[in-house]
C-alpha positions as a Markdown table, in Angstrom:
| # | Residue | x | y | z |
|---|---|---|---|---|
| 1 | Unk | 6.2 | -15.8 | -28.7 |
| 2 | Unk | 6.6 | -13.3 | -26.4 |
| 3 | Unk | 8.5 | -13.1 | -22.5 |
| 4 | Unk | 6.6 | -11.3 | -20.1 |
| 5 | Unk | 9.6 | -9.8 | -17.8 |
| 6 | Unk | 8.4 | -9.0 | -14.4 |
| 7 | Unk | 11.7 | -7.2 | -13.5 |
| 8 | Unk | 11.0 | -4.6 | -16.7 |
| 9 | Unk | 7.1 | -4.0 | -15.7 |
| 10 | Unk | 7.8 | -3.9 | -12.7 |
| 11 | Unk | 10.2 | -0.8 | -12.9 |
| 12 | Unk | 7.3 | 0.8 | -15.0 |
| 13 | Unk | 5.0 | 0.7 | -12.3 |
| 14 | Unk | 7.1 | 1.6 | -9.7 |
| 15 | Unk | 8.2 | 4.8 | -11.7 |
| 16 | Unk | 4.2 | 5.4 | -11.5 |
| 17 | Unk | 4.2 | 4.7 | -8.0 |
| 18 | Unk | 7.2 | 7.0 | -7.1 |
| 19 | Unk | 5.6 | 9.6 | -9.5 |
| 20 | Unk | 2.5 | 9.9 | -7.2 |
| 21 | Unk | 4.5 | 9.2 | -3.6 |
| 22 | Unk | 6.7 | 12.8 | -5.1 |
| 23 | Unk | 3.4 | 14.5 | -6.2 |
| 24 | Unk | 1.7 | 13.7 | -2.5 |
| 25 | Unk | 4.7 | 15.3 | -0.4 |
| 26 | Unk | 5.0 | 18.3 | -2.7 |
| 27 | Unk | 1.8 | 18.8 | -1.7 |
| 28 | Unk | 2.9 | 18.7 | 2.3 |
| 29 | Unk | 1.8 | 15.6 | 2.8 |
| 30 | Unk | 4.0 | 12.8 | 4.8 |
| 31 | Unk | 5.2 | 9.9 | 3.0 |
| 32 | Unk | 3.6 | 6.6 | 2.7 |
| 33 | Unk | 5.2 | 4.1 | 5.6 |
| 34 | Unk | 5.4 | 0.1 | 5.3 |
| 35 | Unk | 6.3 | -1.3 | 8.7 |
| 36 | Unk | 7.6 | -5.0 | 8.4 |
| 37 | Unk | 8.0 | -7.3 | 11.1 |
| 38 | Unk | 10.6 | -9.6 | 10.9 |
| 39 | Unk | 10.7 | -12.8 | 13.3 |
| 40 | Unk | 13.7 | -14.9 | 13.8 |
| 41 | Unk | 17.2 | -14.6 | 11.6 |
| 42 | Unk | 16.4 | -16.9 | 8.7 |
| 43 | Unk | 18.4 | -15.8 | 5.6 |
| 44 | Unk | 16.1 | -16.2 | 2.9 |
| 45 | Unk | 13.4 | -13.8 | 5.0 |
| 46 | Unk | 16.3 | -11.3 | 6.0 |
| 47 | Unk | 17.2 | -11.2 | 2.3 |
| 48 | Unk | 13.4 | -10.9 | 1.1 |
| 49 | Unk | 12.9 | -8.1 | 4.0 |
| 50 | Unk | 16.2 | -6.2 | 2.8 |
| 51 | Unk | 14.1 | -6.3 | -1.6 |
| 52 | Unk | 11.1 | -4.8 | 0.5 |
| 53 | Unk | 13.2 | -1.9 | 1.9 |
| 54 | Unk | 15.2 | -1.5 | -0.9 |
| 55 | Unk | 11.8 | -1.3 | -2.8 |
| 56 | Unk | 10.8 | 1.1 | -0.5 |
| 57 | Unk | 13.2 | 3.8 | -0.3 |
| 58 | Unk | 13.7 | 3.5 | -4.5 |
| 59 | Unk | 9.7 | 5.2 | -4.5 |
| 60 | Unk | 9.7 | 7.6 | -2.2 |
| 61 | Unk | 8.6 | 5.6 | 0.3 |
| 62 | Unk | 9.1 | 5.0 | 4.4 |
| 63 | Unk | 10.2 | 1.8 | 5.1 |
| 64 | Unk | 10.5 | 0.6 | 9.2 |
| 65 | Unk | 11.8 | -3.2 | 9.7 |
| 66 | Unk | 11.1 | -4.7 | 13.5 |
| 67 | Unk | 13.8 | -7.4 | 13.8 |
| 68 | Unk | 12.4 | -9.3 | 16.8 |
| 69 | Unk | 14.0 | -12.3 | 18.4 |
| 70 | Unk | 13.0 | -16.1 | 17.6 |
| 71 | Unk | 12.1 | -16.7 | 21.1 |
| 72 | Unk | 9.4 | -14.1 | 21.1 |
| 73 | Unk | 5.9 | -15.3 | 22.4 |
| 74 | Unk | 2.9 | -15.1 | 20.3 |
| 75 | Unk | 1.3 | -12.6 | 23.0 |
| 76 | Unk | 4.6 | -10.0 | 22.6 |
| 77 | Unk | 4.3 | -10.6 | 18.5 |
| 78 | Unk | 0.4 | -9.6 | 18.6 |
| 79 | Unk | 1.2 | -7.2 | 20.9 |
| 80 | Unk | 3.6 | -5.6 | 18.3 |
| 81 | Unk | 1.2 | -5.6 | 15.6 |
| 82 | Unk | -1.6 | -4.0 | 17.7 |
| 83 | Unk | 0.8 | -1.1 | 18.3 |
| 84 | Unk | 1.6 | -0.9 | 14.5 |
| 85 | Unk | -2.2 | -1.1 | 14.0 |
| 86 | Unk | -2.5 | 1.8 | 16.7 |
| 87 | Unk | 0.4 | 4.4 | 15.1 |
| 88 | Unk | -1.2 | 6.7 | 12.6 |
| 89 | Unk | 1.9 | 7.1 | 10.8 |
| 90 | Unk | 2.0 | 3.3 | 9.8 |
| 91 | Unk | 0.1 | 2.8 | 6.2 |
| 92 | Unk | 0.8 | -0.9 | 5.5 |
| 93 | Unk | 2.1 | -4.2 | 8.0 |
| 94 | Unk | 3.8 | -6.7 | 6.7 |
| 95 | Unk | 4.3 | -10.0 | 9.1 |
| 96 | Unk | 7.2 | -11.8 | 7.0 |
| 97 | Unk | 6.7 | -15.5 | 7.2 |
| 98 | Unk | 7.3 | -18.1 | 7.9 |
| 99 | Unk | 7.2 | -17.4 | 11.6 |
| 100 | Unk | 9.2 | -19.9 | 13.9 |
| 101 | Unk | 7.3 | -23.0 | 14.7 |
| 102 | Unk | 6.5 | -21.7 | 18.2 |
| 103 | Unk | 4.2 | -19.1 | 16.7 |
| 104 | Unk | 0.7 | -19.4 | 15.4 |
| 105 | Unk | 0.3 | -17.4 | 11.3 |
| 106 | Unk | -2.8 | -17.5 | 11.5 |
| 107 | Unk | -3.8 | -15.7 | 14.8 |
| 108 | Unk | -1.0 | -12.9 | 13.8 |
| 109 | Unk | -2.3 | -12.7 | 10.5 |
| 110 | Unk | -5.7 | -11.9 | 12.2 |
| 111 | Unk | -4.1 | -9.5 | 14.1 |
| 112 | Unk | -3.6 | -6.7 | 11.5 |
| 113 | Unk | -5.7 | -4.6 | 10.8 |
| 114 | Unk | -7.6 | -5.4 | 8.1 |
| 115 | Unk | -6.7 | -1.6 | 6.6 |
| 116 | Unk | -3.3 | -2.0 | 7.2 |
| 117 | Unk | -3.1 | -5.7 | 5.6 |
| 118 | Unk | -1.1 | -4.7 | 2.7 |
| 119 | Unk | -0.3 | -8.7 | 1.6 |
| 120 | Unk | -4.0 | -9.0 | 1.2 |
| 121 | Unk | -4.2 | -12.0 | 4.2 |
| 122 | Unk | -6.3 | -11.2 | 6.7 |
| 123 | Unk | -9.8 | -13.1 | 6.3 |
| 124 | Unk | -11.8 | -9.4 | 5.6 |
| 125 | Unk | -9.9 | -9.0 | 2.7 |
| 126 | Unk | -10.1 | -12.3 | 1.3 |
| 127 | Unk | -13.9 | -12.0 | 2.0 |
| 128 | Unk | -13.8 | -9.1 | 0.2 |
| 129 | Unk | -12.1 | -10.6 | -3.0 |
| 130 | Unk | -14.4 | -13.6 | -2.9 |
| 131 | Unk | -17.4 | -11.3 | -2.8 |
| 132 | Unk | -16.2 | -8.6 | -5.3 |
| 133 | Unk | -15.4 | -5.7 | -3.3 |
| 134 | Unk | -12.7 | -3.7 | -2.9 |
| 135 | Unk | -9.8 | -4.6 | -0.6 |
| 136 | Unk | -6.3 | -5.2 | -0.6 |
| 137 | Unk | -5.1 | -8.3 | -3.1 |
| 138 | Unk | -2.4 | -10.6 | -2.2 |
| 139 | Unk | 0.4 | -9.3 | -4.0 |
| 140 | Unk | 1.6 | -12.0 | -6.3 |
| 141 | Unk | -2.3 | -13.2 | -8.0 |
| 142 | Unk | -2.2 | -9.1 | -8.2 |
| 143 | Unk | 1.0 | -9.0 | -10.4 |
| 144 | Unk | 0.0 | -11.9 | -12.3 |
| 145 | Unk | -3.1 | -10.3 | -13.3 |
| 146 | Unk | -0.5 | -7.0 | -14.0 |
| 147 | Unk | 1.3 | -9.3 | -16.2 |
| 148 | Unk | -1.6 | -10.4 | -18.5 |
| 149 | Unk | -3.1 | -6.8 | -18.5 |
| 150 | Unk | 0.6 | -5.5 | -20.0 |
| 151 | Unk | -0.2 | -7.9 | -23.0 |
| 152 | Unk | -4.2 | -7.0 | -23.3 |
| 153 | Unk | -5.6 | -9.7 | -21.7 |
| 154 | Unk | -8.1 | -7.1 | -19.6 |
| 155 | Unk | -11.6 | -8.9 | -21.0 |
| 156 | Unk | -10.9 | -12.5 | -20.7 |
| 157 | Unk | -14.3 | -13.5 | -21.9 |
| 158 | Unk | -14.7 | -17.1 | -23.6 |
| 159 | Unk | -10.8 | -18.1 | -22.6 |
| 160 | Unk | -10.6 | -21.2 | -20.5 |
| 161 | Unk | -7.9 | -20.7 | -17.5 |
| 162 | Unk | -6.1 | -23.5 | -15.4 |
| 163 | Unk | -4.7 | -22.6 | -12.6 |
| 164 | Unk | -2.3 | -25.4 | -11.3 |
| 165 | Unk | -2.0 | -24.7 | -7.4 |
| 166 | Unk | -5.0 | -24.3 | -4.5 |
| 167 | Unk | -3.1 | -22.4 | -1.8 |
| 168 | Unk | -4.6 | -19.7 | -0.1 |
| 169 | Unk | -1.7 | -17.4 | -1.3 |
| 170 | Unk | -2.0 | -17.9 | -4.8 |
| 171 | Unk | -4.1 | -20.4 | -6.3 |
| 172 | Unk | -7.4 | -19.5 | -4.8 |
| 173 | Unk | -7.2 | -15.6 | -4.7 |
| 174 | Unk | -5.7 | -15.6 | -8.7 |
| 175 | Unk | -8.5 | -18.1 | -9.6 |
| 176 | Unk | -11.0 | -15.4 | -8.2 |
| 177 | Unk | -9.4 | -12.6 | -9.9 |
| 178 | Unk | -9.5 | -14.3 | -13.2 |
| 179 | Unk | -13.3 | -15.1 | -12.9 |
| 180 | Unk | -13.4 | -11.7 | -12.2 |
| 181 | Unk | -12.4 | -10.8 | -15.9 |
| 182 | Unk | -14.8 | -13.2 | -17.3 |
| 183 | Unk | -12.7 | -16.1 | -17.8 |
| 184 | Unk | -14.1 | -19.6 | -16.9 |
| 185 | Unk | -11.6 | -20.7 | -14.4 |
| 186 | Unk | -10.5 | -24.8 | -13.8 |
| 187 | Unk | -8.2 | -25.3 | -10.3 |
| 188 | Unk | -6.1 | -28.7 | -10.7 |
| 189 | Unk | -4.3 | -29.9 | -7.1 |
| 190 | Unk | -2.3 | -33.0 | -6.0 |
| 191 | Unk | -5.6 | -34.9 | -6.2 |
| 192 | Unk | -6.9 | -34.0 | -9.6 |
| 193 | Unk | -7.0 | -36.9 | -12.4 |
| 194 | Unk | -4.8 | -35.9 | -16.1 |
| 195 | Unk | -3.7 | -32.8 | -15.5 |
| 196 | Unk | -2.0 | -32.7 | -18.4 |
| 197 | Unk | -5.4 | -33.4 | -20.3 |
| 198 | Unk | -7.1 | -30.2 | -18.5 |
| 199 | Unk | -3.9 | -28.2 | -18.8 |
| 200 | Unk | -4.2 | -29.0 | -22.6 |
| 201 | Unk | -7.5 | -26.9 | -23.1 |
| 202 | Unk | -6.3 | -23.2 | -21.2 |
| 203 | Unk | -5.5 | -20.9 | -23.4 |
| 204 | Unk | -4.4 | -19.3 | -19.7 |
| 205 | Unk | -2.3 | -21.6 | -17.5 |
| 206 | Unk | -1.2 | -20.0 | -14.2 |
| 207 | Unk | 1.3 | -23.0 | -12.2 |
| 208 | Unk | 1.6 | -22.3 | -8.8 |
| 209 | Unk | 2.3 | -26.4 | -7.9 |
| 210 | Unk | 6.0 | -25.7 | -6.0 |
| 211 | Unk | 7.6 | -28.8 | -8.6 |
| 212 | Unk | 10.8 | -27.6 | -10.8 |
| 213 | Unk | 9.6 | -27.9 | -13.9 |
| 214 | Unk | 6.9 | -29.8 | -14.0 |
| 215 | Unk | 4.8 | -28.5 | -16.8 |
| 216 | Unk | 6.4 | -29.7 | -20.0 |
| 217 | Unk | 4.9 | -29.1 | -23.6 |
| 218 | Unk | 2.5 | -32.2 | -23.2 |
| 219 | Unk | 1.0 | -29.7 | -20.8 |
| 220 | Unk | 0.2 | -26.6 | -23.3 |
| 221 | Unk | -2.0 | -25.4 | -25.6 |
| 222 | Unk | -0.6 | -24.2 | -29.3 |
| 223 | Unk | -0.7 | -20.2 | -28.4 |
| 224 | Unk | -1.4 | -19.9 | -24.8 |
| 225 | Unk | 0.0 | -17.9 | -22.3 |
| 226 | Unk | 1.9 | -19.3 | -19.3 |
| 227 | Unk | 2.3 | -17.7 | -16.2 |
| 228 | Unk | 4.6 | -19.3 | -14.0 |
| 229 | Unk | 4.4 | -17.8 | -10.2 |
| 230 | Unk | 6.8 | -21.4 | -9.1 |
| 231 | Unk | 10.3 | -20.5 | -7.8 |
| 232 | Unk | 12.3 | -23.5 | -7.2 |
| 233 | Unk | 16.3 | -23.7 | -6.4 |
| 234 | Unk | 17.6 | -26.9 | -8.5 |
| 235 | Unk | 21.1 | -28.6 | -6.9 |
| 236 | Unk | 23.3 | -26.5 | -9.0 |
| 237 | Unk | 21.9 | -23.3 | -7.2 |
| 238 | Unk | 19.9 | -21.9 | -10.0 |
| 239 | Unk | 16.4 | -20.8 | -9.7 |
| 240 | Unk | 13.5 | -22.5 | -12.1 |
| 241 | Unk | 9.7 | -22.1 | -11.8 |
| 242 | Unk | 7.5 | -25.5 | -12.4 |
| 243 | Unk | 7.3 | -25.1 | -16.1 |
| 244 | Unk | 10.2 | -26.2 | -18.0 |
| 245 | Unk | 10.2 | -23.2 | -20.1 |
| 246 | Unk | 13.1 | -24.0 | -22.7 |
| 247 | Unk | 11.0 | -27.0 | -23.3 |
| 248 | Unk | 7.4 | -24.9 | -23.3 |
| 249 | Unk | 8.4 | -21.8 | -24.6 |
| 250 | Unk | 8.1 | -22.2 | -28.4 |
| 251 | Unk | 4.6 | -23.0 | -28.2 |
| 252 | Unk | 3.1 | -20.6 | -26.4 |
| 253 | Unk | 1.8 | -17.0 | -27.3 |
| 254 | Unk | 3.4 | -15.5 | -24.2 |
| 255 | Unk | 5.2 | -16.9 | -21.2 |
| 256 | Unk | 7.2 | -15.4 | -17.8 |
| 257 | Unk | 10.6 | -16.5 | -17.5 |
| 258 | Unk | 12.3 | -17.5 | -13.9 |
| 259 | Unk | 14.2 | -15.4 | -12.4 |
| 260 | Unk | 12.9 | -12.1 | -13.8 |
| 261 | Unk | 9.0 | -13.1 | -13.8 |
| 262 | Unk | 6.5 | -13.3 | -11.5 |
| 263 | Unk | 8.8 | -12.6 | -8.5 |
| 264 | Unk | 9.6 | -8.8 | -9.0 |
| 265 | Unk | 6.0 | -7.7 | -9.5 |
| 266 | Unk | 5.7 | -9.7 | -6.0 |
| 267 | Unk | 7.2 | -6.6 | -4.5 |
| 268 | Unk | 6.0 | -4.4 | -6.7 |
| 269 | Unk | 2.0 | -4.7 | -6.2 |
| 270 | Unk | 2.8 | -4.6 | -2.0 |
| 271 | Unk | 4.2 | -1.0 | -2.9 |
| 272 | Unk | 0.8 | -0.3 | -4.8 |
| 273 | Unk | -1.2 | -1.9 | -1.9 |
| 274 | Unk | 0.8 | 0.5 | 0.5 |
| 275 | Unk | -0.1 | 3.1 | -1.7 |
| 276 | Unk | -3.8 | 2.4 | -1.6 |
| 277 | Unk | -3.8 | 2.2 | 2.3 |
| 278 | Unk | -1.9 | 5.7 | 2.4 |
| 279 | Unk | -4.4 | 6.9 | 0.6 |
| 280 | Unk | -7.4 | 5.8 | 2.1 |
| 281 | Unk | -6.0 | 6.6 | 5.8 |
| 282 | Unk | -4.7 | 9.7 | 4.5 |
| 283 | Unk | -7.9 | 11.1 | 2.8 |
| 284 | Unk | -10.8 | 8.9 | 4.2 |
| 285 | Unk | -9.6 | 9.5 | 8.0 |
């Protein structure tokens, strides 16, 4: 059995990362910039913002937070992404959510440009995942599919995957991603019948569900690998994902713990995304 540690690979890509950033702006070119717009002053999104810029300046990276009131209207939010779509020296847009209730996601989502939509959101970008092309991947199904590549799962033909979870997020996007490597891909939900019973046949099970530990043994395959994206705060304070990984662990061939999993590489793959759009605006024009 072995523990995939998000916070380890993580650091490994993000030396890569600050590797190329340092290679660009010897060359006289300026450094990549993440702009983040930040609605409202709810901890948990001030606290996820402060990881982005933190994540940010340890590669090399420009990082520019816009801490905007909670009374803004949705016309002065869109207004603020257009000008970060507009600025040349802006690579990537962040929108962190949840917005207040006031506000509509969706229509500031649509606002980004679709080059500049570094958390893989807008619509063209999930078109383009759903019809093979290249564009910018949500960042967590893009560090789970990290994850299994760091233990050679690259070719996934003739594996069965469940992924436990249909959001738009996560569920749907990593379901694409894994068809994409051959593998043949169930999706259980709140309305599926035995999940346990499906869960029993992935030699992949991805649980995205949002239920602290949920996915006991009676849930897993003899030697398959569990990738738990959940992230759950139980009434002592700690964290736990939806499996029940003391309980799971033994009997899998590799698993991600919680903390230290899924969540880093979260971070991680939006500075490779940022990356990517530097790159294109930089050398496509």
């Amino acid at each position: 059995m072995e523990i995939i540690y998000g916070s380890e690979l993580s650091q490994k890509i993000k030396e890569e990362i600050k590797k190329e950033v340092e290679q660009l702006t010897r060359q006289g070119k300026r450094q990549p910039l993440l702009s983040v717009i930040l609605v409202g002053d709810d901890p948990a999104s001030q606290s996820y913002v402060k990881g982005k810029e933190k994540a940010c300046l340890s590669v090399g990276m420009k990082n520019l937070t816009l801490r905007l009131p909670a009374s803004i209207s949705q016309d002065q939010l869109i207004e603020v992404v257009k000008e970060q779509n507009a600025d040349p020296n802006v690579d990537g847009i962040l929108v962190q959510l949840p917005l207040p209730e006031h506000l509509d996601e969706v229509a500031v989502i649509d606002a980004i440009s679709p080059d500049k939509d570094v958390d893989g959101l807008h619509p063209v970008n999930a078109g383009k995942l759903l019809t093979g092309r290249d564009g910018f991947i949500p960042c967590t199904p893009y560090g789970v599919m990290e994850m299994l590549h760091s233990i050679g799962l690259d070719d996934l033909s003739g594996k069965r995957a469940v992924v436990l979870g249909r959001s738009n997020l996560v569920g749907k996007p990593v379901s694409l991603l894994l068809q994409k490597k051959n593998a043949t891909v169930t999706m259980v939900h709140s309305r599926t019948k035995d999940i346990p019973a499906l869960c029993r046949k992935a030699d992949i099970l991805v649980a995205a569900i949002g239920k602290p530990k949920m996915i006991t043994e009676d849930y897993i395959k003899e030697g398959a690998v569990v990738i738990d994206v959940g992230i759950n705060r139980m009434e002592d304070g700690k964290l736990c994902g939806d499996v029940d990984f003391e309980n799971v662990k033994d009997k899998t061939r590799a698993i991600t713990p919680v903390p230290k999993g899924v969540g880093p590489m979260t971070v991680c793959m939006l500075l490779k995304n940022t990356l990517k759009a530097y790159k294109e605006h930089e050398f496509n024009g």
